[in-house]
C-alpha positions as CSV (number, residue, x, y, z in Angstrom):
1,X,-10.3,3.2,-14.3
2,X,-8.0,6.3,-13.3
3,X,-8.5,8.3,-10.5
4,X,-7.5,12.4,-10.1
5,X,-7.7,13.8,-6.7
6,X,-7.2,17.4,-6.7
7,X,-6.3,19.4,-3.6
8,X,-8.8,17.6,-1.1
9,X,-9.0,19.2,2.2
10,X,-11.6,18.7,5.4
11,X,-11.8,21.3,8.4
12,X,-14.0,20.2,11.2
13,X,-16.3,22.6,12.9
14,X,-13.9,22.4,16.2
15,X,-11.4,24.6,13.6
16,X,-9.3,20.8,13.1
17,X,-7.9,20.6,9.6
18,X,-7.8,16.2,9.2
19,X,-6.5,16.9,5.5
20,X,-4.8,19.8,3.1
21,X,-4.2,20.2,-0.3
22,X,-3.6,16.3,-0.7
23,X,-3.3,15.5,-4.7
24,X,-2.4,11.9,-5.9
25,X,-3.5,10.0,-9.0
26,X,-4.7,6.1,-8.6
27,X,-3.5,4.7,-12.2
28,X,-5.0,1.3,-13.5
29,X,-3.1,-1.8,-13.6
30,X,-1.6,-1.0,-10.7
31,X,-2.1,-0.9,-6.6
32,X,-1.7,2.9,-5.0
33,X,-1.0,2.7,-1.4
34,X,-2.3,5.6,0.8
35,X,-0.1,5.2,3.7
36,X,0.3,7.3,7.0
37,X,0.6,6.9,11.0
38,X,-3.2,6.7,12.4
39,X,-4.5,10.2,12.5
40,X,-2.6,11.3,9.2
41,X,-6.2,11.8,7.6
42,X,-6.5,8.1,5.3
43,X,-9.7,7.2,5.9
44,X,-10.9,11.2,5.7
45,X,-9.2,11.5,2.4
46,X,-10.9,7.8,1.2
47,X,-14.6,9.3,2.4
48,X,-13.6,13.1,0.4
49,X,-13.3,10.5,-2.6
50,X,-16.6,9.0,-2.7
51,X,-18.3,11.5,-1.4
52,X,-19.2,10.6,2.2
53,X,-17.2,13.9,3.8
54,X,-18.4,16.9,2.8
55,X,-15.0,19.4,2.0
56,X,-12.7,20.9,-0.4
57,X,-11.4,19.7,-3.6
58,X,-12.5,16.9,-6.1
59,X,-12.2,13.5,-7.1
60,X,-12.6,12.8,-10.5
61,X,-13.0,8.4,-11.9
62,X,-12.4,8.3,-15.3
63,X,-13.3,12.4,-15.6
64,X,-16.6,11.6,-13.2
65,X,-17.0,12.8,-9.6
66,X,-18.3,9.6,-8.0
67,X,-21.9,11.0,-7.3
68,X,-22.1,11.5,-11.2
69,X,-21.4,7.9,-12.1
70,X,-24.5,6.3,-13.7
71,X,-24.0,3.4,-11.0
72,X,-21.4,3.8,-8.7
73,X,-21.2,1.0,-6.8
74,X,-20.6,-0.8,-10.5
75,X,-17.7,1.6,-11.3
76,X,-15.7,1.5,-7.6
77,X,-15.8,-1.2,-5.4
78,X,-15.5,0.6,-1.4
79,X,-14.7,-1.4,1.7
80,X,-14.2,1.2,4.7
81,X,-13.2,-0.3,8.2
82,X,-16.8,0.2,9.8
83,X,-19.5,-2.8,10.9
84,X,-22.1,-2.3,8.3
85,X,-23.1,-5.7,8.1
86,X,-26.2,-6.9,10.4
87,X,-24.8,-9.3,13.2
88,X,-28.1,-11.5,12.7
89,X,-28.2,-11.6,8.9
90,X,-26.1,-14.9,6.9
91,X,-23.0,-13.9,5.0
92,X,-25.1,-15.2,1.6
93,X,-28.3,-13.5,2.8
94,X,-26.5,-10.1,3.2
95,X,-24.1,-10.6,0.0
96,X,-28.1,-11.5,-1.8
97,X,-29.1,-7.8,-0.2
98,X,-26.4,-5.9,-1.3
99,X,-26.3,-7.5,-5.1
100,X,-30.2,-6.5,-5.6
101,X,-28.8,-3.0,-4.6
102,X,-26.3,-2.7,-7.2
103,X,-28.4,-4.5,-9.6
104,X,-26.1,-7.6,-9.8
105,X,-26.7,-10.9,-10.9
106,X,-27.7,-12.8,-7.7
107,X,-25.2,-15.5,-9.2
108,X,-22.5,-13.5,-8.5
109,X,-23.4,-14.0,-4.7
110,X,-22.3,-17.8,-4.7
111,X,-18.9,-16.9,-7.4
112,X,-17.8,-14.3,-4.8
113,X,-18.3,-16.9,-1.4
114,X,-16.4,-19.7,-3.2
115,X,-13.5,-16.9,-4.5
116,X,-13.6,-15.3,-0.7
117,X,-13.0,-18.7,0.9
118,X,-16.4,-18.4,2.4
119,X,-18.4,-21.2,1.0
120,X,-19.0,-23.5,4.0
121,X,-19.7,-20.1,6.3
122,X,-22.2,-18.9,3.5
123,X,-25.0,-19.6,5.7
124,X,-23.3,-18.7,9.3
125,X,-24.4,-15.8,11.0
126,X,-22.1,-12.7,10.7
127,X,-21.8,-12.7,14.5
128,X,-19.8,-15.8,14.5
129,X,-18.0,-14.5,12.0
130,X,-13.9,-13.6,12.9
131,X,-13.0,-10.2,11.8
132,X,-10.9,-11.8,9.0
133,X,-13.8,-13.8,7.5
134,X,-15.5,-10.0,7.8
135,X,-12.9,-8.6,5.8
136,X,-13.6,-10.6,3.0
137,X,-17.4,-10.5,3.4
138,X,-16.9,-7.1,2.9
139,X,-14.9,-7.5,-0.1
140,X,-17.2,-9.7,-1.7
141,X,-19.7,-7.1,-1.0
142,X,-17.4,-4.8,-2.9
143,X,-17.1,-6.7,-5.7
144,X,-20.6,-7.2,-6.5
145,X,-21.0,-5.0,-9.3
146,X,-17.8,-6.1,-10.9
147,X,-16.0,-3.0,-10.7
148,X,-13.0,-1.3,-12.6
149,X,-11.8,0.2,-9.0
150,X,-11.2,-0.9,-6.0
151,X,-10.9,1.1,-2.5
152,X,-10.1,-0.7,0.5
153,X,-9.7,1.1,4.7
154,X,-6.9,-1.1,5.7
155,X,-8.0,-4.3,4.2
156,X,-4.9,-6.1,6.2
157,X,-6.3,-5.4,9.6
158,X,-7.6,-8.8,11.2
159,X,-6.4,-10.6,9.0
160,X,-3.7,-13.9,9.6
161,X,-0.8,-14.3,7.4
162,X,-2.1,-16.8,5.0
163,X,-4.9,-14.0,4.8
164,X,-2.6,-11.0,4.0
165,X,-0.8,-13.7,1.2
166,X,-4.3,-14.5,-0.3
167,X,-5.7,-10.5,-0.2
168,X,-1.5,-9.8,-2.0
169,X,-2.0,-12.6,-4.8
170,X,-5.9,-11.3,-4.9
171,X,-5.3,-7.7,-5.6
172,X,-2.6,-8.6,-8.4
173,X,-4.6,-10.8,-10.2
174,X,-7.1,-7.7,-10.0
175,X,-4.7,-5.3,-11.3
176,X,-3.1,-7.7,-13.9
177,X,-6.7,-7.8,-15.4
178,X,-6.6,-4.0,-15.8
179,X,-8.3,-3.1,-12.1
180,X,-7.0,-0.2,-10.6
181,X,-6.8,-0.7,-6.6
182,X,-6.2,2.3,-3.8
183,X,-5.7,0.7,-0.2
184,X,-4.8,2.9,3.1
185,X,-2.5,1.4,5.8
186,X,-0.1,1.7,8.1
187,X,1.7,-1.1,8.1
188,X,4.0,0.2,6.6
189,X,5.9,-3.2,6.3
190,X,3.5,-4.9,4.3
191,X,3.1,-1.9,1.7
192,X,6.2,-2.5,-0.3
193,X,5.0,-6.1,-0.6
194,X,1.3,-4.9,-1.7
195,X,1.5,-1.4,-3.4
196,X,3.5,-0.4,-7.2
197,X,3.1,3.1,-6.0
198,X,3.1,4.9,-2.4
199,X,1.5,7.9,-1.2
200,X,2.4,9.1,2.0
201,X,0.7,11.0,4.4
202,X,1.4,12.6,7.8
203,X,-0.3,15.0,9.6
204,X,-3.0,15.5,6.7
205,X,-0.7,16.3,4.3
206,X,1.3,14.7,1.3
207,X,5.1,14.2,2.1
208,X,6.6,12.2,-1.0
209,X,4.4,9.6,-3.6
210,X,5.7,8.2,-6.4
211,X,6.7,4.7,-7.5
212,X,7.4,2.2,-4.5
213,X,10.7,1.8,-5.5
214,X,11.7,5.4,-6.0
215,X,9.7,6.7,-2.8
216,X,12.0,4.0,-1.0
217,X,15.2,5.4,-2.0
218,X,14.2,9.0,-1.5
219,X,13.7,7.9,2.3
220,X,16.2,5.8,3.0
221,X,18.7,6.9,5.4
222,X,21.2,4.9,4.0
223,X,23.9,4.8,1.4
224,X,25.8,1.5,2.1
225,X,27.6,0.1,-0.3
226,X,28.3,-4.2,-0.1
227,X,31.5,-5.4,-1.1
228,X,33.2,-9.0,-1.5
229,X,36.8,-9.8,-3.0
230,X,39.0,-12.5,-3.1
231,X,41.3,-11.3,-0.3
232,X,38.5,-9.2,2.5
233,X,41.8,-8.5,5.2
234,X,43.8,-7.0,2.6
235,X,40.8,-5.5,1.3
236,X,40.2,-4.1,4.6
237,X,44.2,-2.7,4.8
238,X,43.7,-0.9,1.6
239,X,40.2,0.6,3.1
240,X,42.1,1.5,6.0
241,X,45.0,3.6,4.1
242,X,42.2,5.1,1.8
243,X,40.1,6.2,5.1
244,X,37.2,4.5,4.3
245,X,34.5,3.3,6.8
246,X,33.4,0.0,6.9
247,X,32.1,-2.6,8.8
248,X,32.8,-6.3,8.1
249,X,29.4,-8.5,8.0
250,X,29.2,-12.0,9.0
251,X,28.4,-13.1,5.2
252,X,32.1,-11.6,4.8
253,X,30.7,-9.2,3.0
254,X,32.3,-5.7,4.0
255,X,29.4,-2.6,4.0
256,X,30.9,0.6,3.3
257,X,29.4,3.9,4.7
258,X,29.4,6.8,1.8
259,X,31.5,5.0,-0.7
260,X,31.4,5.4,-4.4
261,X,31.4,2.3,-6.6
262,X,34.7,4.1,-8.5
263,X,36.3,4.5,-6.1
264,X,36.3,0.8,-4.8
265,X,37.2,-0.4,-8.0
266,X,40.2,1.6,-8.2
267,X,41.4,0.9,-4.5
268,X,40.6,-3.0,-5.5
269,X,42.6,-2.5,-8.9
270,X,45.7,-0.8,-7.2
271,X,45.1,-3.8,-4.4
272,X,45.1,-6.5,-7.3
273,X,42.3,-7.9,-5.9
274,X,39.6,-9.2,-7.7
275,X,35.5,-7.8,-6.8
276,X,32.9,-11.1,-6.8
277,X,30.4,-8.7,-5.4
278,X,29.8,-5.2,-5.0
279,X,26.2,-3.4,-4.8
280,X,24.0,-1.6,-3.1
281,X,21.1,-3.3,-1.0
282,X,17.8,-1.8,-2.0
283,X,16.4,0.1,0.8
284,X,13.2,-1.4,3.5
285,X,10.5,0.3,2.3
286,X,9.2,0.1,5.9
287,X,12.5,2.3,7.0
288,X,11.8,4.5,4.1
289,X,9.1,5.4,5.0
290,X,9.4,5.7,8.9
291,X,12.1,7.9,7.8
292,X,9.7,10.5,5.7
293,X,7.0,10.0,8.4
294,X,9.5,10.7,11.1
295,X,10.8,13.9,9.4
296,X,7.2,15.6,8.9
297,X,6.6,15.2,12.9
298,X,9.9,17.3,13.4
């Protein structure tokens, strides 16, 4: 399933504007993270796409606006951040609930306990339940209706980190059998490890999105360049005479500040030393994106 949104925006009676002209695509085969400081507008934009904010702008799944759907619920899979499961009811008695809803096979209640790792809490209480077992209740919950899209509120939060590596090998299997997934969050760390693309947001706008990758490199504040020869002192003399800034690492590795690959290779030829390593380290998608975040709150 794709996903269009088109200039979304949300002013609050107080005069507040949460979110402004924010336009991003959610491709399948492929997790879109929607990532931001608290308070950047996430969730609001996430509630603009399915219809529980009232605003500007529209949302459009597979060329539908989600209240046109013939069965929503069946066509995108929403797990927001919020309580909504009664603290009395079992885990399978509200997953039962929930599948007569979206007119699911009551089957699917049992599959969806055993794939959530919640098969011998199936008839717990949700009271007792952690909020990382409640994270995946609501998942399962999500899931009901076998959807094409899935749309998660920080689906990391409470969660342990054998539960963020079994929510990351989850959502790729989901997208790797032609799912499309959009998740908001801001840790920021655990994005590049999650998302294929990034969406960033800060103050209710869009700053950069693209591929994780590319939106890493457009933010990244640095442009070191790693070296290793056979000889790293008289690679260092030859740095020195050229005036170029380095720093030697305790791999032996040498990291040059605003230093072109060229040019290395020619000081090294002139040197007659041989490279064994030269590159450039690909940027921390968490610094990346500090960096962009950083620069909209100038």
């Amino acid at each position: 399933m794709f996903a269009v949104s088109s200039s979304l925006d949300k002013v609050y009676p107080s005069g507040h504007r949460a979110v402004q002209d924010v336009s991003f695509e959610v491709p399948p085969g492929a997790v879109t993270a929607l990532v931001g400081p608290n308070g950047a507008g996430k969730t609001t934009v996430i509630k603009l796409m399915v219809g529980l904010e009232r605003g500007g702008g529209t949302t459009l799944f597979d060329g539908q606006a989600y209240r046109t759907l013939p069965n929503p619920l069946r066509a995108v899979g929403v797990v927001l951040d919020l309580d909504t499961e009664h603290p009395a009811r079992t885990a399978r008695n509200h997953l039962t609930m929930l599948a007569a809803a979206v007119r699911a096979d009551r089957s699917r209640v049992d599959d969806l306990l055993d794939t959530m790792g919640l098969r011998d809490a199936g008839d717990r209480r949700v009271s007792t339940f952690s909020h990382g077992m409640r994270q995946r209740l609501r998942l399962a919950g999500a899931l009901l209706g076998t959807p094409r899209m899935l749309i998660l509120d920080e689906p990391t939060n409470g969660l342990d980190p054998l539960g963020i590596l079994w929510l990351r090998d989850f959502l790729r299997d989901f997208v790797v059998a032609g799912g499309s997934v959009l998740i908001s969050s801001h840790a920021l760390g655990e994005v590049g490890r999650l998302a294929d693309h990034v969406v960033v947001m800060a103050r209710g706008r869009v700053v950069a999105q693209g591929p994780t990758g590319e939106v890493a490199r457009s933010g990244s504040a640095t442009d070191a360049l790693l070296v290793r020869t056979d000889d790293v002192p008289a690679l260092e003399t030859w740095l020195d005479r050229h005036r170029v800034a380095y720093e030697r690492l305790a791999t032996g590795q040498l990291r040059l500040r605003k230093a072109h690959e060229l040019e290395v290779a020619r000081i090294c030829r002139d040197a007659g030393l041989l490279i064994t390593e030269m590159h450039r380290p690909a940027p921390a998608i968490e610094d990346a994106l500090f960096t962009l975040i950083a620069a909209a709150h100038a």
